[in-house]
Phi, psi and omega in degrees: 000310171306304153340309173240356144300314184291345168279305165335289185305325173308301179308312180287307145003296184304306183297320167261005179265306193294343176295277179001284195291312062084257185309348180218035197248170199266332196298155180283149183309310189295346166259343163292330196279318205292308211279343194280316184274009186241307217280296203264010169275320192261034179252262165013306178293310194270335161077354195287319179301304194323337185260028185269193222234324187246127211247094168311123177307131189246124178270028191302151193244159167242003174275351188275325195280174167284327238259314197253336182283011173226093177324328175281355201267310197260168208283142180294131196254135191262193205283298196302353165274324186256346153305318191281013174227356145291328180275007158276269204313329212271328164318314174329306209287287196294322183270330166311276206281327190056055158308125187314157164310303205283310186283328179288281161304016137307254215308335183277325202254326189245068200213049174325296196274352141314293171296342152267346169299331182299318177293346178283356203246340188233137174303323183252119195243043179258317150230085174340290196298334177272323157315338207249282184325289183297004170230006169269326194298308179264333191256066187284164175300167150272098180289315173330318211296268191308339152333278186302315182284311162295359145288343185124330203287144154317119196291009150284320178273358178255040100317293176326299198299352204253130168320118176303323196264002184247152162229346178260148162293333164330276150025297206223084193262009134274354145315297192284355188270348170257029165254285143349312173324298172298337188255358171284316140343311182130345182299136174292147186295308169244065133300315218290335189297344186248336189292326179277003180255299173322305217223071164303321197278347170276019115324015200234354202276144153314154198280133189111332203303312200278351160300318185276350156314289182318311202292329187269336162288340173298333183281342116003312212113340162323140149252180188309290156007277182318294170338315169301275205299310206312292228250010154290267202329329184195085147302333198291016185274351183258021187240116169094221199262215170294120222264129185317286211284332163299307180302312191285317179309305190307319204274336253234281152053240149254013154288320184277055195012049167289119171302158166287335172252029139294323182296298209322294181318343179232035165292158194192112172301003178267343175257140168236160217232090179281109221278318194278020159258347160256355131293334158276015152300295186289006165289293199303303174314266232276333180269353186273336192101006169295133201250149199300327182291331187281290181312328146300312197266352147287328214272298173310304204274337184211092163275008162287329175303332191265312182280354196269109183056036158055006152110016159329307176309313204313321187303304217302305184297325161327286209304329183297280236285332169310321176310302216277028165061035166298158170263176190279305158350297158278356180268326187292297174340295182323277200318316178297313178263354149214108214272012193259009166312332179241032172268163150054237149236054190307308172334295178304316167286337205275329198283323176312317187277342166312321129340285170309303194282007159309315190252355155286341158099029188224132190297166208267353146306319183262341157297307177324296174308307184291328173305330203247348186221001185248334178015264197309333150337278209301316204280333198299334192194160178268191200227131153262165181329152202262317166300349194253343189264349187263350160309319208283309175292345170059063162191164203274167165319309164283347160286328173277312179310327181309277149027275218245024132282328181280331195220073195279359178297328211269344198271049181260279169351274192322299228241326183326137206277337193248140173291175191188134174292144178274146209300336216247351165254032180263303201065238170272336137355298206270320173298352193243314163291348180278331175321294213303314173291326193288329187277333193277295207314332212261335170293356182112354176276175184250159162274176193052033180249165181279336171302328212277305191274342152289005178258314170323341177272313175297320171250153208215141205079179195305146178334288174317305164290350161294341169295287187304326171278338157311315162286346154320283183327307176274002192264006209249312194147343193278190178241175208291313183273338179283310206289331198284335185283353174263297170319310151294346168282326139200112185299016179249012157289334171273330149241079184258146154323144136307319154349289145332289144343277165342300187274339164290324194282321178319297171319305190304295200277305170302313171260314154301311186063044166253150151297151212288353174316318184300343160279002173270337174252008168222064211284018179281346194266333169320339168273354187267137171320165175241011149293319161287008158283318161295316173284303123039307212253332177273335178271298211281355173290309196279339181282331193265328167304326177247051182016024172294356191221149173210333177274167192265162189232181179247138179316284181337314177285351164271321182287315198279354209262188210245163206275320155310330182276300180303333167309288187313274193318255225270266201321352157272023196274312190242142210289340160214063166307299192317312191289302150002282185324299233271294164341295198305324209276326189269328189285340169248051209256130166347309166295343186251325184251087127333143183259000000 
C-alpha cells in the first residue's frame, strides 16, 4: 500500500516538474509540443497519475497518431458506438463546458475523427458513454481539433491551424465571437472551415467589425443570400475595407443589365477568384468592341466564361483563333453566337481538335471554316492522339481528312476518348436529358462540369417538372435566387410532387405558424415526412402549452436532430413528456393521419 501510494506521488511529481521545466526551458515550441505528445502517451500507458487528485493538461492531438489519421485506415467504428460517443462529447460540451446546444451538437455529430481517436482511448467498450465521461474528466480536451473538423476542414488541414496557447475556445473569445457572427447571419457552419484557412484574419476583428463588414457589401445592392454565398466562395473579401475590383466587376455587370445577385449564384466554394482578372477581361471585350447589350447578353448566356479560371480562358482562346487568322469581329461573332465556348473544358477541347486537324494534315481555311460553323464539334469531347486513331482505322491522313471535311460531326465519332451511343438509340432519354441540362444551366450550374453531372444525378424527373416545382417556390412567395440557392443546397427538394411541396409550405404557415421565410435557412425541411413533422411539432405544442418551452425554436433543432436525441433533449424536459410522446406516436401514426 505504501509502495504504491509513493508511486502515485512520484508519477505526479515527474509530471509536474518536466510540465515545469516545459514552460521555462529555451527549447522551441515545436520540440516542447513533440515532447509534450510523447511524454503523455507514455503516461497515458501507465495511467498510474490519473488517479491523483491533480491531472496536468495534457495537449495531445489525436490527429498525431497514425492509427486515426487516416479514417479509411482505421478500425470500423459500429453506429451504435459512434452514438454513444457523440452523445458523451456532446454532455461534454454542452454541460462540462457549457457550450450553446446548437455548438455542442454540431460539433458531436460531425468531428467523425475526432470521435474515433476518443474510442481508441477507452477500455471498457461495453460502456462507451461512461468510460468516455471518465476520461473527459481527467483528460481535458484540445477543443479546436473537433471544433475546426466539424466545419468542413480536414485533419490534415487542423494541425497547422490549432492555436499554441489555447486548448479551450472559451480561450480565444474573439475567435468564437466572430465565428457566432457568421453564424447568426446565415453562413452554414461548414463553409466556416475554408473561411477560417483562407481568410484568419477576419477571426481576429474586434466585436462589430465584421457585421458591418457583411453589411457594406449589402449596401452594394446585394442581398442577404447573395452575401452568404459571396464571402463562402472568397472569404478574403472580408479582410480589409470593400474590395475595388470586386465593385468594378459588380458595376461592369450592371451597366450590362445583369441583376446583382446573379454573380453570387454562380460561384462555386471549389473555385477560387480573382475579381481583378475579371475585371480586366470585361475591360478587354469592350476594347475588343463588344458592345454593352452584347456583353450582357454573353454574360446571361454563358457565365462560365467569365468565373471558370477568373476568366483565363479567353486569352488562350483569342490567341488559337488569332493563330487560325480570325478577325475581332468574327472572334466577337463566334463568342456571341456560342457564347458556352469558354464553360467547362470546352476551350480546352476545342484548342486539342485544332491540333488534331493540324496534324492530320488538313489547311488552316478548313480548319477556319469548321472552327467558325462547327464549335460545339470541336468543343464537346476530347480526342485521341491522331496516330493512334488512323492505326486504329488502317487508313492515311489525307483519307481522315477527306473524312471530316465533307462530315465534319464524324471526328467526334471517330476520334473521340468516350464510347458514346449513337442519337437514335438514345431516344427519348437523351430528350429529357438535354430538359434537365437546360433547366440546371438556368439554376448557375456550368456545363461539362463535375458540378453538372452530380447534379444530373441528384435529381430526378423531366425538365419540364422540374421546372414546374421551382415554380411551385417562387409562386409561394419566395424570390427566384434565393429558391435557386435552396435548391443547390438540397437538391431533394425538387423530388417531390408540387403537391407535395405545397401542403408542406401550406402546413409550415398555417399550422405551425412560422413564417415561409424559415425555409430558406432550413430548405432540408420541404424533405422530411410530413407525418415526423406533425408529431415533432404536436410534442413541442405540448411541451409549450406546460410552459417548459417559451422561446421559438428553429425548425432544424426539431427535425433534424435524431428521435433519440429529441426524446433526451425535448420530450424529457417535462416528467411526463415520455408518456406524451408515446400517445402522440400511436394518434399520428400513418394510418391516422392526414394533412
Amino acid at each position: 500500500m505504501i509502495h504504491r501510494r509513493f508511486c502515485k506521488i512520484s508519477s505526479f511529481c515527474k509530471m509536474f516538474s518536466i510540465h515545469f521545466l516545459l514552460q521555462n526551458s529555451p527549447l522551441t515550441p515545436d520540440k516542447c509540443r513533440d515532447l509534450r505528445i510523447r511524454l503523455s502517451l507514455s503516461s497515458w500507458k501507465n495511467k498510474s497519475y490519473l488517479h491523483t487528485a491533480c491531472c496536468p493538461v495534457s495537449k495531445i492531438s489525436f490527429y498525431t497518431t497514425s492509427k486515426t489519421s487516416d479514417p479509411n485506415t482505421g478500425t470500423r467504428i459500429s453506429r451504435v458506438a459512434r452514438n454513444e460517443a457523440q452523445n458523451a462529447l456532446f454532455d461534454y460540451l454542452h454541460s462540462t463546458r457549457s457550450f450553446q446546444f446548437t455548438d455542442a451538437e454540431h460539433i458531436s455529430k460531425n468531428s467523425p475523427t475526432f470521435l474515433q481517436g476518443l474510442l481508441s482511448e477507452v477500455e471498457n467498450e461495453q460502456d462507451i458513454g461512461w468510460s468516455l465521461s471518465r476520461y473527459f474528466r481527467y483528460n481535458p480536451i484540445n477543443e479546436f481539433e473537433p471544433f475546426f473538423e466539424s466545419l468542413g476542414l480536414k485533419p490534415s488541414e487542423i494541425l497547422p491551424l490549432l492555436p499554441r496557447r489555447f486548448m479551450f475556445l472559451s480561450d480565444d473569445d474573439l475567435m468564437l465571437q466572430n465565428f457566432h457572427v457568421l453564424c447568426n447571419y446565415g453562413v452554414p457552419r461548414s463553409k466556416i472551415g475554408k473561411m477560417f484557412k483562407e481568410a484568419m484574419e477576419i477571426f481576429k476583428y474586434e466585436y462589430g467589425v465584421l457585421s458591418s463588414k457583411l453589411q457594406a457589401y449589402e449596401l452594394l445592392g446585394l442581398s442577404k443570400q447573395a452575401v452568404i454565398k459571396l464571402v463562402t466562395c472568397c472569404p478574403t473579401l472580408l479582410i480589409g475595407g470593400v474590395n475595388q475590383d470586386f465593385v468594378g466587376v459588380l458595376e461592369e455587370l450592371m451597366v450590362s443589365d445583369s441583376e446583382r445577385d446573379w454573380i453570387a449564384e454562380c460561384l462555386s466554394v471549389k473555385n477560387t477568384y480573382h475579381w481583378n482578372r475579371m475585371l480586366r477581361l470585361l475591360v478587354f471585350l469592350k476594347e475588343m468592341g463588344c458592345s454593352k447589350t452584347d456583353l450582357g447578353k454573353l454574360i446571361r448566356n454563358s457565365p462560365g466564361f467569365l468565373f471558370d479560371d477568373s476568366g483565363n480562358k479567353i486569352y488562350v482562346l483569342v490567341a488559337l483563333l488569332m493563330k487560325l487568322g480570325l478577325k475581332t469581329n468574327e472572334m466577337l461573332s463566334l463568342l456571341l453566337q456560342y457564347p458556352h465556348i469558354l464553360a467547362g473544358k470546352f476551350a480546352q477541347n476545342l484548342w486539342s481538335a485544332v491540333h488534331f486537324l493540324f496534324e492530320i494534315g488538313m489547311e488552316t481555311e478548313e480548319i477556319t471554316k469548321i472552327v467558325q460553323t462547327y464549335p460545339q464539334v470541336l468543343g464537346s469531347c476530347s480526342l485521341n492522339k491522331p496516330r493512334g486513331v488512323l492505326t486504329r482505322l488502317k487508313m492515311r491522313r489525307d483519307e481522315l481528312c477527306d473524312i471530316i471535311k465533307k462530315d465534319p460531326n464524324q471526328l467526334s465519332t471517330i476520334a473521340s476518348r468516350s464510347k458514346r451511343k449513337p442519337l437514335q438509340d438514345a431516344g427519348d432519354n437523351r430528350l429529357h436529358l438535354l430538359e434537365k441540362t437546360s433547366f440546371l444551366l438556368k439554376l448557375g450550374f456550368v456545363e461539362n462540369s463535375d458540378e453538372m453531372v452530380r447534379a444530373l444525378k441528384q435529381f430526378r424527373g423531366r425538365g419540364d417538372q422540374l421546372q414546374e416545382r421551382f415554380d411551385c417556390l417562387v409562386d409561394a412567395g419566395l424570390d427566384y435566387h434565393v429558391v435557386s440557392s435552396m435548391i443547390r443546397e438540397a437538391p431533394s427538394v425538387l423530388n417531390q410532387s408540387r403537391d407535395v411541396i405545397e401542403n408542406k409550405i401550406y402546413f409550415l404557415e398555417k399550422h405551425l405558424g412560422y413564417p415561409l421565410q424559415s425555409v430558406v435557412t432550413f430548405p432540408t425541411y420541404l424533405c422530411y415526412d410530413i407525418e415526423r413533422i406533425r408529431l415533432r411539432f404536436s410534442m413541442f405544442r405540448w411541451l409549450k402549452e406546460k410552459g417548459v418551452v417559451k422561446q421559438p425554436i428553429a425548425l432544424s433543432t426539431i427535425l433534424a436532430c435524431s428521435e433519440t436525441r429529441f426524446v433526451r433533449y425535448q420530450v424529457s424536459l417535462h416528467p411526463e413528456g415520455p408518456q406524451e410522446w408515446e400517445r402522440l406516436k400511436k394518434s399520428l401514426s400513418p394510418s391516422s393521419s392526414c394533412i
